[in-house]
C-alpha positions as CSV (number, residue, x, y, z in Angstrom):
1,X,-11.6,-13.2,-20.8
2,X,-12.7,-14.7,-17.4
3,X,-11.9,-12.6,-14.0
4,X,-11.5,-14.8,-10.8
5,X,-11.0,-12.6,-7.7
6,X,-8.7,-14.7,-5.2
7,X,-7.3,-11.9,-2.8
8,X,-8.8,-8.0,-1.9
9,X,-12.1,-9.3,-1.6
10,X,-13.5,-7.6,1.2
11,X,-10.8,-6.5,2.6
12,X,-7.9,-4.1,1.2
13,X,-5.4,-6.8,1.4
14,X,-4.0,-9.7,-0.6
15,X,-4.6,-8.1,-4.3
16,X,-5.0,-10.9,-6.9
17,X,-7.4,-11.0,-9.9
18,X,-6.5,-14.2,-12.5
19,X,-7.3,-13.4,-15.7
20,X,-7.8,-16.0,-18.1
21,X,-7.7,-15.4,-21.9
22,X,-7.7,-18.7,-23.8
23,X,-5.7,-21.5,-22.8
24,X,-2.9,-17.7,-21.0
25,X,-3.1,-16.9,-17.3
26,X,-2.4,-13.9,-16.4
27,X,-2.1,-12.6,-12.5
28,X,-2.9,-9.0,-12.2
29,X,-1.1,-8.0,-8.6
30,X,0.5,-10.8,-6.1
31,X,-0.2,-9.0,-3.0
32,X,0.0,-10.4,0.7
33,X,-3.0,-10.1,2.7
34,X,-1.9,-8.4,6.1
35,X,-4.4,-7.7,9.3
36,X,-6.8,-10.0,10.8
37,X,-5.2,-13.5,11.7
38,X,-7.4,-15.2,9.4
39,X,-6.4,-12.7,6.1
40,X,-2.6,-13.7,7.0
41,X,-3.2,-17.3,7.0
42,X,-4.4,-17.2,3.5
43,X,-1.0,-16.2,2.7
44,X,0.3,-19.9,3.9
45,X,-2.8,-21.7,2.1
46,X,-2.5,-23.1,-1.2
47,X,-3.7,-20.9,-4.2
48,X,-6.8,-22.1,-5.8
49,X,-4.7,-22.3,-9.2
50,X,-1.7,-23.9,-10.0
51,X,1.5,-21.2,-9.4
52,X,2.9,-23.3,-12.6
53,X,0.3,-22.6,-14.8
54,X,-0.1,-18.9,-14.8
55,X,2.0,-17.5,-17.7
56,X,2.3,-14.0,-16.1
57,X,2.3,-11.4,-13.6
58,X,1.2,-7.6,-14.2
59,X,1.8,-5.2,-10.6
60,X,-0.3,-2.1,-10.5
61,X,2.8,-0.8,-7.6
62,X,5.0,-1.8,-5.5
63,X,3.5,-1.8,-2.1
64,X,3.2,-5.2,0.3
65,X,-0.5,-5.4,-0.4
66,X,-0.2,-5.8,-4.1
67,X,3.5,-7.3,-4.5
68,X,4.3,-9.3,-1.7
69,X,3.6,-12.9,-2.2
70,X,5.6,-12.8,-5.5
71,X,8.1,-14.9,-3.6
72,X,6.0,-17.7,-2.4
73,X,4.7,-17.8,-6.0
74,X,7.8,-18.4,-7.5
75,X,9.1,-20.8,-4.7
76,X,5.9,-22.8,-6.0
77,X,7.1,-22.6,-9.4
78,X,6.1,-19.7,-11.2
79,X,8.6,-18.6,-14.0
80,X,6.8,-16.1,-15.8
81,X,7.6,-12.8,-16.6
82,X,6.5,-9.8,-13.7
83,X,5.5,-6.3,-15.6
84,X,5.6,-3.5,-14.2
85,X,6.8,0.2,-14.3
86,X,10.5,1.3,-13.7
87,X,10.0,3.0,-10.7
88,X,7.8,0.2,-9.4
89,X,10.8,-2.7,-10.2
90,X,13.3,-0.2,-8.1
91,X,10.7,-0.6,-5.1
92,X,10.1,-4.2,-5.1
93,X,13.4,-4.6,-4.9
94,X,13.9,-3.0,-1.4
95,X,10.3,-3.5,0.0
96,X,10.8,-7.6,-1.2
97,X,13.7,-7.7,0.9
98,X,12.8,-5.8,3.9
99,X,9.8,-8.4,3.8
100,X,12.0,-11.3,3.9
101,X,14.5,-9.7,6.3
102,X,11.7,-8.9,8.5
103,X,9.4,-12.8,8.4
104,X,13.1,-14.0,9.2
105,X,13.3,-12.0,12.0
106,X,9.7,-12.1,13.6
107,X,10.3,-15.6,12.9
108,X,13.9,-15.9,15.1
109,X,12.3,-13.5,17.5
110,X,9.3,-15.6,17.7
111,X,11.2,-18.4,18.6
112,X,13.7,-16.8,21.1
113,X,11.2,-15.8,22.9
114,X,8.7,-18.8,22.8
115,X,5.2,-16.7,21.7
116,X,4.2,-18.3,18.6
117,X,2.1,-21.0,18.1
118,X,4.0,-23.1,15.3
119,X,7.0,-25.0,17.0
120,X,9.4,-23.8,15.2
121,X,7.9,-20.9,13.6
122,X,8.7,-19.9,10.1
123,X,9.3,-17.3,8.1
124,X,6.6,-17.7,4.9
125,X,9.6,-16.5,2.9
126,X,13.4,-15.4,2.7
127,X,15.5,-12.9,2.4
128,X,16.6,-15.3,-0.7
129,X,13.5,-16.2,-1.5
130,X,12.6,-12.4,-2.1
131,X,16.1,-11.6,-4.0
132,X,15.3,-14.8,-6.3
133,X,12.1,-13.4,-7.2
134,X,12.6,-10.5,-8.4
135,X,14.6,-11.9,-11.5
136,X,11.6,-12.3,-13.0
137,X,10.4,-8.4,-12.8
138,X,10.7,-6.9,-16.5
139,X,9.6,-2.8,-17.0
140,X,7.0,-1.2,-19.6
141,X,7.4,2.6,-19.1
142,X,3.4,4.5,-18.8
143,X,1.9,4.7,-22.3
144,X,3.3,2.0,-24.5
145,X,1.2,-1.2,-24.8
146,X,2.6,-5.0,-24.5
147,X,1.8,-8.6,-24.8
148,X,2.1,-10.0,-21.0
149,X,0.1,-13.4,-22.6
150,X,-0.9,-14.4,-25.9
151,X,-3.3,-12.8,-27.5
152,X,-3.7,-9.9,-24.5
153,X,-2.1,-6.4,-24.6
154,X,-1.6,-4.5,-21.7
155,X,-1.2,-0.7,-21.2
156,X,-0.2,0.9,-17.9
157,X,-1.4,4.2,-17.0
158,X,-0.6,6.5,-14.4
159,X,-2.6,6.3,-11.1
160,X,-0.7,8.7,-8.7
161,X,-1.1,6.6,-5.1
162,X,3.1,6.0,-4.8
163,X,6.1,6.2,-7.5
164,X,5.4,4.3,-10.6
165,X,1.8,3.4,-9.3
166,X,-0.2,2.0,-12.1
167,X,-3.9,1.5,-13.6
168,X,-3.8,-1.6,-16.0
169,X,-6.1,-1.8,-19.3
170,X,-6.2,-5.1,-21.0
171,X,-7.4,-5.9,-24.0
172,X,-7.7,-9.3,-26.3
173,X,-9.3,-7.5,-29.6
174,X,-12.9,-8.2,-28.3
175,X,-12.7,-7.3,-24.3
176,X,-11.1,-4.7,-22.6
177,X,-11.0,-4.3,-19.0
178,X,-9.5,-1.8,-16.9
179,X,-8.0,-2.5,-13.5
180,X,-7.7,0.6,-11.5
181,X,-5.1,-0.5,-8.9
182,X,-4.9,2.3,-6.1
183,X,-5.9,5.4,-6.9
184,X,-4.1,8.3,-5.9
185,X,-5.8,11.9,-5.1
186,X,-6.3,14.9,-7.8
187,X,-4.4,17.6,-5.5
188,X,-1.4,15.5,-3.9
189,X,1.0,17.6,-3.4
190,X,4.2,15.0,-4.3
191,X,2.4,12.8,-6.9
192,X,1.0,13.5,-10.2
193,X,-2.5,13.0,-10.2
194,X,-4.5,10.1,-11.5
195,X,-4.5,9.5,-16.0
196,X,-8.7,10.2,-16.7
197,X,-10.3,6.5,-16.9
198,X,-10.1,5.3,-20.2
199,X,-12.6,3.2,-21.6
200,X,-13.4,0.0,-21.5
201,X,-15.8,-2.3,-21.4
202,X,-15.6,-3.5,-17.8
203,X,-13.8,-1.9,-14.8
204,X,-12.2,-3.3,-11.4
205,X,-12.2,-0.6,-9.2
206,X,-10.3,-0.1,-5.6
207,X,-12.4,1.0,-2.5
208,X,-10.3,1.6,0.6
209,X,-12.1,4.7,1.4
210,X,-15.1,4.1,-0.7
211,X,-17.3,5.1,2.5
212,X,-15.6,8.7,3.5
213,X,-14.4,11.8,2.7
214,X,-11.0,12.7,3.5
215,X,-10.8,15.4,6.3
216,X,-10.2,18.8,4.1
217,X,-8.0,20.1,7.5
218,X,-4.8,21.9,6.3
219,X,-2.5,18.8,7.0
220,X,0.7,21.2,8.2
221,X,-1.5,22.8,10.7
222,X,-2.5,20.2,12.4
223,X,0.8,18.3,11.9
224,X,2.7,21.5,13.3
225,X,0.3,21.5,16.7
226,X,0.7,17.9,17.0
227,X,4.4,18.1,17.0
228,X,4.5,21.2,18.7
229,X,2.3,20.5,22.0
230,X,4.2,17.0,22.6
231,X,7.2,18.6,22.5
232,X,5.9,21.4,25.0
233,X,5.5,18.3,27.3
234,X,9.1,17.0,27.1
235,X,7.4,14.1,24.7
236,X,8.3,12.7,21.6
237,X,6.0,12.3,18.1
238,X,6.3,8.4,17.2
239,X,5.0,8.3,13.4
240,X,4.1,4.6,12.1
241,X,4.2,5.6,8.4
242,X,4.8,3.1,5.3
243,X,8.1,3.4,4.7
244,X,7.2,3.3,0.5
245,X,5.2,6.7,0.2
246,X,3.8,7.7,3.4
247,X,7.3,8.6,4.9
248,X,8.7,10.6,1.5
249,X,5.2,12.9,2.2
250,X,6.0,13.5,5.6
251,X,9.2,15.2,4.6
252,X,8.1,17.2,2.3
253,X,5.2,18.7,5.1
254,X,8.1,18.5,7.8
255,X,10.5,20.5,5.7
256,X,8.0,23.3,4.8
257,X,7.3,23.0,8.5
258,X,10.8,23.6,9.6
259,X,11.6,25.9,6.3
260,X,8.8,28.4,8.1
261,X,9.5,28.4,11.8
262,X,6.6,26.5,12.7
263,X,8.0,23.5,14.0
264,X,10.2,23.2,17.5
265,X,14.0,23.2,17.8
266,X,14.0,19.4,17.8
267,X,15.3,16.5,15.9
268,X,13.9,14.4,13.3
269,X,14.8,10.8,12.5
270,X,13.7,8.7,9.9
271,X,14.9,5.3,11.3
272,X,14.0,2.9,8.4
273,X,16.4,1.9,6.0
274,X,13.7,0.8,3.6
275,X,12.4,4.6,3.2
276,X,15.8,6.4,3.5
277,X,16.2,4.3,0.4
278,X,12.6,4.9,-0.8
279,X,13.1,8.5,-0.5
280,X,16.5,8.3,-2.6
281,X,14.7,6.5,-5.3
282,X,12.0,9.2,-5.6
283,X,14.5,11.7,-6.3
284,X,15.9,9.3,-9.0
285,X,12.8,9.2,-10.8
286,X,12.2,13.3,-11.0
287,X,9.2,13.6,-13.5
288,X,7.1,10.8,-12.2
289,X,5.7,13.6,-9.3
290,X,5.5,16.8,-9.0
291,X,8.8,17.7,-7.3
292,X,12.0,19.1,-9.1
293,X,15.4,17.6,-8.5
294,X,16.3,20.1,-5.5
295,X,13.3,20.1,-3.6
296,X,13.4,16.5,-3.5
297,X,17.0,16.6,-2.4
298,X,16.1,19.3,0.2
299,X,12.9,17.1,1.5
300,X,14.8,14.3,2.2
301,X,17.6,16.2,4.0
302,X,15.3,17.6,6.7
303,X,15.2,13.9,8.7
304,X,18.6,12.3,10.2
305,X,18.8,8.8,8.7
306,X,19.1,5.9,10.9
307,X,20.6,3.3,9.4
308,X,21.8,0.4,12.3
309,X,19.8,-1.4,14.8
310,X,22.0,0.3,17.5
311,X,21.3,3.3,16.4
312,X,17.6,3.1,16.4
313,X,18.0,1.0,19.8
314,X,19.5,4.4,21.4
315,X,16.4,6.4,19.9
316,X,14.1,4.6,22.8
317,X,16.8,5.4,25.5
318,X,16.7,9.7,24.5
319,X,15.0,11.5,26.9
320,X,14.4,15.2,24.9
321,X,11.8,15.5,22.4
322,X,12.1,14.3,19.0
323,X,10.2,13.0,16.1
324,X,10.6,9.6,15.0
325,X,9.5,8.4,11.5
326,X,9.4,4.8,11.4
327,X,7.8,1.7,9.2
328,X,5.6,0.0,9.5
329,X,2.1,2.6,8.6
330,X,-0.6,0.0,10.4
331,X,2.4,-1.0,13.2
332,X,2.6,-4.5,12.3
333,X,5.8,-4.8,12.0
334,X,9.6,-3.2,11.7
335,X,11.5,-1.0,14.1
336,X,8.3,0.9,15.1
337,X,7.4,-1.7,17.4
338,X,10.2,-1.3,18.9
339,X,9.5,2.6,20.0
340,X,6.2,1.5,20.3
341,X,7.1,-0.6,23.2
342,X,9.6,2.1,25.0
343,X,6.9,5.1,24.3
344,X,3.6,4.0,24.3
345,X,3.3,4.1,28.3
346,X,4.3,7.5,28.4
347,X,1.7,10.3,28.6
348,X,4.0,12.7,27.3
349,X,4.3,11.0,23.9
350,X,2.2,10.8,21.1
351,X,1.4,8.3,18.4
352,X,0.9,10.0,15.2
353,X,-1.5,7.5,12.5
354,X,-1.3,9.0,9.2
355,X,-3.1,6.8,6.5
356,X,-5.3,4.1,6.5
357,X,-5.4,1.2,9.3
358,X,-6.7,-2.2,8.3
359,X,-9.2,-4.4,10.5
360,X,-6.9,-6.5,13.0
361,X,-3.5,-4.5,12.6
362,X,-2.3,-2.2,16.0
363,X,-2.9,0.9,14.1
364,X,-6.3,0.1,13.4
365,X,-6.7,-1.2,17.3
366,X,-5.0,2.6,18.3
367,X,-7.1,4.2,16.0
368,X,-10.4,2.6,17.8
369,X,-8.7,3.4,21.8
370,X,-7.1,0.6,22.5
371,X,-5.6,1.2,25.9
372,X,-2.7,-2.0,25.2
373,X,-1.0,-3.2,22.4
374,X,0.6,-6.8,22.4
375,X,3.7,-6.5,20.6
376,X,6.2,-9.5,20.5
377,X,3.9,-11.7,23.4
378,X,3.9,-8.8,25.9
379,X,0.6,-6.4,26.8
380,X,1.9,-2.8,26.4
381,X,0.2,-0.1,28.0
382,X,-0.7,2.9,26.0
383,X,-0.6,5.9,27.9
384,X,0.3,8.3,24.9
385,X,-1.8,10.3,23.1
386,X,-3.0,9.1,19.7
387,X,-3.5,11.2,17.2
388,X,-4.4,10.5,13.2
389,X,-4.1,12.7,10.2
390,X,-6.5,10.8,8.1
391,X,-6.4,13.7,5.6
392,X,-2.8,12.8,4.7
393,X,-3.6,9.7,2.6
394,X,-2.3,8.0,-0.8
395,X,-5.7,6.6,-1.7
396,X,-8.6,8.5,-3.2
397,X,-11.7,8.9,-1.1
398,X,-15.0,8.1,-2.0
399,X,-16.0,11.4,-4.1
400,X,-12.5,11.2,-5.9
401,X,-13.5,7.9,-6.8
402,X,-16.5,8.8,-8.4
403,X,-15.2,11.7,-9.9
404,X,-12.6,9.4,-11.8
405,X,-14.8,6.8,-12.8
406,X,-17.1,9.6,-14.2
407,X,-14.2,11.5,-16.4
408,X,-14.0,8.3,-18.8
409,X,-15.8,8.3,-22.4
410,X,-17.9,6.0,-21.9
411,X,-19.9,4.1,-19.2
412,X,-18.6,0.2,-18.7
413,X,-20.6,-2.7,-18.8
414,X,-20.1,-3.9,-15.4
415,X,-17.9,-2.8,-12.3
416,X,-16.6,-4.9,-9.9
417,X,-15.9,-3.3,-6.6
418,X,-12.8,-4.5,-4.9
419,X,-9.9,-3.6,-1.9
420,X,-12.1,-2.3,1.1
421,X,-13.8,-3.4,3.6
422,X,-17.2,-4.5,3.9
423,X,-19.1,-1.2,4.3
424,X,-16.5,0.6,2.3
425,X,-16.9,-1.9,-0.7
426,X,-20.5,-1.9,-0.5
427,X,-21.1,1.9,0.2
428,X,-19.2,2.5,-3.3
429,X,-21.3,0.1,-4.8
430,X,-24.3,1.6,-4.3
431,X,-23.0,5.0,-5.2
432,X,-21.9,3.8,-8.6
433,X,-25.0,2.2,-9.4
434,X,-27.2,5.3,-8.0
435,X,-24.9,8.0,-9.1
436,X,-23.7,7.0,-12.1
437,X,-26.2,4.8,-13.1
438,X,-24.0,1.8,-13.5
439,X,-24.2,-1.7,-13.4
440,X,-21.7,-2.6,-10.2
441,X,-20.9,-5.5,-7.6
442,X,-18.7,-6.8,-4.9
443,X,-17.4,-10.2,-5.8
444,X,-16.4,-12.2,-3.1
445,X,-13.2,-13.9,-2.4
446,X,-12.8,-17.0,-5.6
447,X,-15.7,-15.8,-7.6
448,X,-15.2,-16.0,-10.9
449,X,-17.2,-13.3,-14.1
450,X,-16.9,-14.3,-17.6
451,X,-16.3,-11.2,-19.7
452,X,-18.2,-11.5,-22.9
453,X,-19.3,-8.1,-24.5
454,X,-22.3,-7.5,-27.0
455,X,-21.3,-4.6,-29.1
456,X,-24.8,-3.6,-30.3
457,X,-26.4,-3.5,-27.1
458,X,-23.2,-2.4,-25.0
459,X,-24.5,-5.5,-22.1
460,X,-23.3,-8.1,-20.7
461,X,-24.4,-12.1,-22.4
């Protein structure tokens, strides 16, 4: 087998590894890359291998990051099969679409209101586009192998992160490699935690937070003050939270919140369609987490769904204190912007960042200070507080990491170190080779590694 790494080099974005077995191709994770200008414009560049040759697509999950450019690849004439879990195909089919709905309509906007550079600008895909991809998605439940390409089984495994969330282990009878997709934490109190690494001769592993440890702060406390002390101000909690995950944790800690008296008299709003319909999908898929089928159905109860643009439109124009759950997590997109526009300038407000922010998106620029936003061509003043519950995060940190990669049988031959940032890829490196005693690297984005195994010395040829 051959690995070339063409997307979450680098940067946590754009997840695409080719594997090549013989004369197969096989994609592991179509992801978009989101952030910095630069990342997104890979997304209109041409891939470095034909769409029409590769054979098939496996998808760790269902999140942007690692599914979203499946509809450009099939406008370009893919017509593989996609694998993935159940749970995973249920999500791709709303977060696809939201994606198309929303490039349509940053695209319209863009051009209503004359910002964008490209005269006309363009959505990179459709709402059609996105509905016409995923035709091609085909399930494998955890444990069972398949055959995505000849001569290649596949096994999916869970990895906790989000519903139906996957590791990948390949294997063509004389190389197996194991793709780790993102890890989820050991103790998350919604999803199971991570399957113990099985072995395998070479492993890619994630790295978002492969340079920290999560803050070990109880997560409803702080949540609780948060909410609490804006509202004490006559302000209102804005909460950019991915709509797939993110938003399904935050009520479950809001209704043990309210359930105990420790949160204020006042309203909560979930005002994305994409999670009210996330959250109703997790309750369809009760033993892939850790919840039963009533306290799922009393979590997702605790928020009032908004479902129309008028609706959420009227949200900005409220005056009493409220809590606003909205998509997008790293505010690049989606109704938040929106709020973000009406609140921001407000003192009394606060904007709430709960996960990770990527280098170039507003929630990374509010998580640094930034005292203006530009959101649709307009500088917006931010006069809110910001606040960030980086301890309420899908992705293991750096000690989880290494903790996981340690509980398999055996040591790999080599690790490649992918989806972070510079200093959080390399940081993890170094730990894995130091701690572990392992041979590891950071490929860079197109670099290609032959995977050829010698059984009596266990090494790379």
């Amino acid at each position: 087998m051959r690995l070339t790494f063409l997307g979450a080099t680098q940067t946590v974005t754009g997840s695409k590894t080719l594997v090549t077995a013989g004369r197969s191709k096989l994609l592991v994770d179509c992801g978009l890359f989101q952030g910095q200008r630069e990342l997104k414009e890979r997304n209109w560049a041409e891939l470095p291998v034909d769409p029409t040759s590769i054979d098939a697509v496996v998808l760790t999950h269902a999140h942007l990051d690692h599914s979203g450019y499946l509809p450009v690849l099939v406008r370009k004439g893919f017509r593989g099969p996609v694998w993935c879990t159940p749970a995973t195909r249920d999500l791709c089919e709303i977060l696809l679409v939201d994606s198309g709905h929303l490039l349509e309509r940053d695209a319209e906007f863009a051009n209503r209101h004359g910002y964008s550079r490209h005269k006309p600008a363009l959505p990179l895909y459709t709402v059609e586009e996105a509905r016409a991809a995923l035709r091609y998605l085909r399930t494998v439940p955890f444990g069972p192998s398949f055959q995505p390409i000849d001569e290649v089984t596949a096994m999916f495994l869970p990895a906790g992160h989000i519903l139906g969330a996957a590791m990948v282990r390949l294997d063509d009878g004389a190389v197996s490699v194991l793709f780790s997709g993102d890890l989820g934490r050991p103790h998350d109190p919604v999803m199971l935690e991570p399957a113990r690494r099985p072995a395998s001769d070479f492993v890619v592993v994630e790295s978002t937070y492969g340079d920290r440890r999560h803050d070990t702060t109880d997560v409803e406390q702080r949540l609780a003050e948060i909410v609490s002390s804006t509202a004490a101000r006559g302000g209102t909690v804005i909460i950019p939270a991915f709509a797939v995950g993110r938003a399904q944790s935050l009520l479950y800690h809001l209704d043990r919140l309210k359930r105990r008296g420790a949160l204020p008299p006042i309203p909560i709003y979930l005002d994305s369609p994409m999670a009210i319909d996330a959250s109703d999908i997790l309750c369809r898929h009760v033993g892939d987490h850790r919840l039963g089928d009533g306290e799922c159905r009393r979590m997702c109860s605790v928020a009032h769904y908004v479902q129309s643009v008028e609706e959420s439109k009227s949200l900005d124009r409220q005056t009493m204190p409220m809590v606003i759950v909205s998509a997008s997590g790293m505010a690049t997109g989606g109704r938040v912007l929106h709020h973000l526009k009406a609140m921001a300038p407000d003192p009394r407000n606060t904007i709430l960042l709960t996960g990770f922010q990527a280098a170039g998106t507003r929630g990374a620029q509010l998580h640094a200070g930034a005292r203006e936003l530009t959101i649709h061509g307009q500088l917006v003043p931010v006069r809110a507080a910001v606040e960030s519950l980086d301890m309420l995060s899908a992705h293991a940190d750096a000690d989880e990491i290494l903790r996981w990669l340690a509980s398999g049988p055996q040591a790999p031959q080599r690790t490649f170190v992918i989806h972070g940032e510079d200093h959080a890829a390399d940081t993890l490196c170094r730990r894995v080779a130091s701690e572990l005693g392992w041979q590891a690297e950071v490929p860079v984005y197109g670099e290609a590694a032959d995977l050829t195994v010698r059984r009596d010395a266990r090494s790379l040829v």
